[in-house]
C-alpha positions in Angstrom: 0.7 4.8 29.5 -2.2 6.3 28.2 -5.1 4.5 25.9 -4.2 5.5 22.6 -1.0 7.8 21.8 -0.5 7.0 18.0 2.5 7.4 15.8 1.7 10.5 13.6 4.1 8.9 10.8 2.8 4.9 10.8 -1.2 6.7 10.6 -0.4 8.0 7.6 1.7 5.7 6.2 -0.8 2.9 6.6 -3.8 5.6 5.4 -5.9 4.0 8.7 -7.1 7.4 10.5 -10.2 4.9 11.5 -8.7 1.4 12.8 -6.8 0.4 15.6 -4.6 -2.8 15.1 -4.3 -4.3 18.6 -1.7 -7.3 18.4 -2.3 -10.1 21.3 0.7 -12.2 22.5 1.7 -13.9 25.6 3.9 -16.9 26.6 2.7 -20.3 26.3 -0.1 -21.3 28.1 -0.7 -17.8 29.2 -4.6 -17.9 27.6 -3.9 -16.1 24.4 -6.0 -18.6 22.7 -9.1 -18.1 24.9 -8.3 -14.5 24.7 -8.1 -14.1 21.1 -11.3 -16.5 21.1 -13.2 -13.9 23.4 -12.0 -10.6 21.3 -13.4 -12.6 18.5 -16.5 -13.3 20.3 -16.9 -9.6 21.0 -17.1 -9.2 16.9 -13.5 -7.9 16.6 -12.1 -9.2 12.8 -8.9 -11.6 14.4 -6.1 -12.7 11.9 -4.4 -15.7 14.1 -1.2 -16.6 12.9 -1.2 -20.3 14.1 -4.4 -20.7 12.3 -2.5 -18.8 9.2 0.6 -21.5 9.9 -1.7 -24.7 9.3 -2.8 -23.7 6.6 0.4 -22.8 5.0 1.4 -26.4 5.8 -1.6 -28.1 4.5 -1.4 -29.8 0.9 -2.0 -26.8 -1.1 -0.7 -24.4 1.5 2.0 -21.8 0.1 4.6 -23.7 2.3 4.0 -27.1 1.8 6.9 -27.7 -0.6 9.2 -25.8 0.9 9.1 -27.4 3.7 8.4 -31.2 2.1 12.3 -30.2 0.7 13.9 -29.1 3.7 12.0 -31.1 6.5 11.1 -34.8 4.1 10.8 -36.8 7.4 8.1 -34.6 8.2 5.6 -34.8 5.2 2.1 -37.2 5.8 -0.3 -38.0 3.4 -2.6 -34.9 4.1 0.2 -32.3 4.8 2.9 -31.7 7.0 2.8 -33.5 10.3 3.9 -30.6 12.9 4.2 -33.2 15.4 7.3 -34.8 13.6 8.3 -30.7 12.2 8.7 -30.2 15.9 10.7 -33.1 16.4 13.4 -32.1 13.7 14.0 -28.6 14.8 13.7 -29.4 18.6 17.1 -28.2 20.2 18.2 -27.3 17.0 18.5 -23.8 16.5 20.1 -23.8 13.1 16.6 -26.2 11.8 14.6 -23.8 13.5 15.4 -20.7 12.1 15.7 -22.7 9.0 12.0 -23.1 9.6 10.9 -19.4 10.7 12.7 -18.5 7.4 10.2 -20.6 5.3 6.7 -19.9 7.7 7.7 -16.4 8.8 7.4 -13.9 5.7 4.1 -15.9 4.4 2.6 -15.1 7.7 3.3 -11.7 7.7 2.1 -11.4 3.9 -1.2 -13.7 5.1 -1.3 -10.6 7.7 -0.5 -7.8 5.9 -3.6 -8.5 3.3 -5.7 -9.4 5.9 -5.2 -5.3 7.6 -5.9 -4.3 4.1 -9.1 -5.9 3.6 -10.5 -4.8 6.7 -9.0 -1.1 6.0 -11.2 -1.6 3.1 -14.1 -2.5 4.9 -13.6 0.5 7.3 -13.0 -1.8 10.3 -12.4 0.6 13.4 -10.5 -2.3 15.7 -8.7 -5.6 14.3 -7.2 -8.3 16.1 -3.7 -10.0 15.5 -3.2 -13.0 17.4 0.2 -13.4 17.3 2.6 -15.5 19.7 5.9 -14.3 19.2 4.8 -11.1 18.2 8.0 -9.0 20.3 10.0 -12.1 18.9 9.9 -11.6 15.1 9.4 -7.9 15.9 5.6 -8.0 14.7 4.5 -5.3 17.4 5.8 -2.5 15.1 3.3 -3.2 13.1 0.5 -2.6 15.6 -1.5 0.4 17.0 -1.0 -1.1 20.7 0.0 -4.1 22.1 -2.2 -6.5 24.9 -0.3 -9.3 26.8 -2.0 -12.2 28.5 -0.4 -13.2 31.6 -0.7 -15.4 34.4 1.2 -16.3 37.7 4.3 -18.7 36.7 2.5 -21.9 38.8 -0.2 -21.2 36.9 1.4 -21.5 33.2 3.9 -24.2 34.0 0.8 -26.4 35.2 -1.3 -25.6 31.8 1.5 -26.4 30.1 2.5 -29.6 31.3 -1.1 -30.8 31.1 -0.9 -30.7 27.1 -0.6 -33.5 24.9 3.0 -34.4 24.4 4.4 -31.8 27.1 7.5 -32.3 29.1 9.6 -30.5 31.2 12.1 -30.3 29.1 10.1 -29.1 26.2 8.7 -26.8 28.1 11.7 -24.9 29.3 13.1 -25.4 25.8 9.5 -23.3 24.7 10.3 -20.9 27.2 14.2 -20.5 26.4 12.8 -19.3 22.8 10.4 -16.3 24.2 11.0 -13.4 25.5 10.1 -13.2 29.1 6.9 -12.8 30.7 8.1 -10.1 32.3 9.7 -8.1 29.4 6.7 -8.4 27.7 4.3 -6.9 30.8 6.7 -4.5 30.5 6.9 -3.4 26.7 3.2 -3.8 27.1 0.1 -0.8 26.2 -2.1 -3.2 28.1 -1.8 -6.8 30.5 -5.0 -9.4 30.8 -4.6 -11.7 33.9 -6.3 -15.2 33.3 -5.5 -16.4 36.5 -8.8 -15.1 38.2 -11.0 -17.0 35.6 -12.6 -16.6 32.6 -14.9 -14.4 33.4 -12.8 -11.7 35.0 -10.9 -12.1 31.7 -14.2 -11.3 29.7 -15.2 -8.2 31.5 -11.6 -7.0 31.4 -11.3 -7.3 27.3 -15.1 -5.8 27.3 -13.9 -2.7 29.1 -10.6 -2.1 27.3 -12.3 -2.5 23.9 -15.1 -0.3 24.8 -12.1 2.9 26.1 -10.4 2.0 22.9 -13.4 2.5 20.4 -14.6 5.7 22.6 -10.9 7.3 22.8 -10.7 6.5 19.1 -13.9 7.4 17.9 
């Protein structure tokens, strides 16, 4: 596809002739992080929804008591422990969209004021970081779409080197996301971390720079 085709209607809707909102996603253990960290690095404005997540479960967070009712076993002193959250809604897809029902629309509203604010400040690219992006049909809301990928040996061994992972969880994960290669697919553009890191930096340096110049 080409660089930038916008939607005539959703530029004027959103008033945003100037800004591009590029949303990042990609399966687990694809890189997103380190992606999002390096788009960030390259002084693009990043909203990252996992970020936005703890702190909607912290004490004072907007979801805290929501979630203190419908989840009790999973409330600690300083918040709620996601750790034993996981736990209650693992292989239970009832609890789990439970869950999304709680977290999911103060995300969005946590995203939505963050793309205002830096309309506001005349921001010509923002970043959302957002890992089920196709999932909870978040990619409507963005100018184009970037998915980190990686070879399947390649994830399942980042994966199963986390804290906590296991096989099972980890097919579980990936039973709940759209494929890899749906999302390559419904992509505008695809980052390989497989050939290191800093392959993966000079490929986001030269996407951002063809997306300010076909913008600007």
């Amino acid at each position: 596809p080409e660089i930038i085709q916008f939607s005539i209607e959703s530029v004027i809707e959103r008033k945003r002739l100037y800004m591009i909102v590029l949303g990042v996603t990609g399966s687990i253990a694809m890189g997103k992080s380190t992606v999002s960290t390096m788009l960030s690095h390259l002084n693009n404005p990043l909203h990252d929804a996992d970020k936005t997540v703890h702190e909607l479960m912290s004490m004072n967070g907007k979801a805290y008591h929501e979630i203190a009712k419908s989840f009790p076993g999973s409330i600690r002193a300083n918040g709620v422990d996601r750790t034993k959250l996981g736990q209650e809604v693992f292989g239970k897809p009832e609890k789990l969209k439970q869950l999304e029902n709680i977290l999911h629309p103060l995300v969005r509203e946590a995203r939505d004021r963050f793309i205002r604010q830096q309309s506001r400040y005349k921001s010509r690219l923002v970043i959302l970081d957002v890992p089920l992006l196709y999932e909870t049909g978040g990619d409507k809301d963005c100018d184009k779409v970037l998915v980190v990928s990686a070879p399947y040996f390649i994830q399942k061994q980042r994966a199963l080197a986390r804290n906590g992972m296991t096989q099972t969880k980890f097919h579980d994960i990936l039973q709940r996301q759209l494929p890899d290669h749906e999302k390559r697919r419904r992509a505008d553009f695809i980052v390989p971390t497989g050939l290191g890191k800093a392959y993966t930096y000079r490929a986001l340096k030269r996407l951002i720079r063809d997306l300010i110049e076909v913008k600007g």
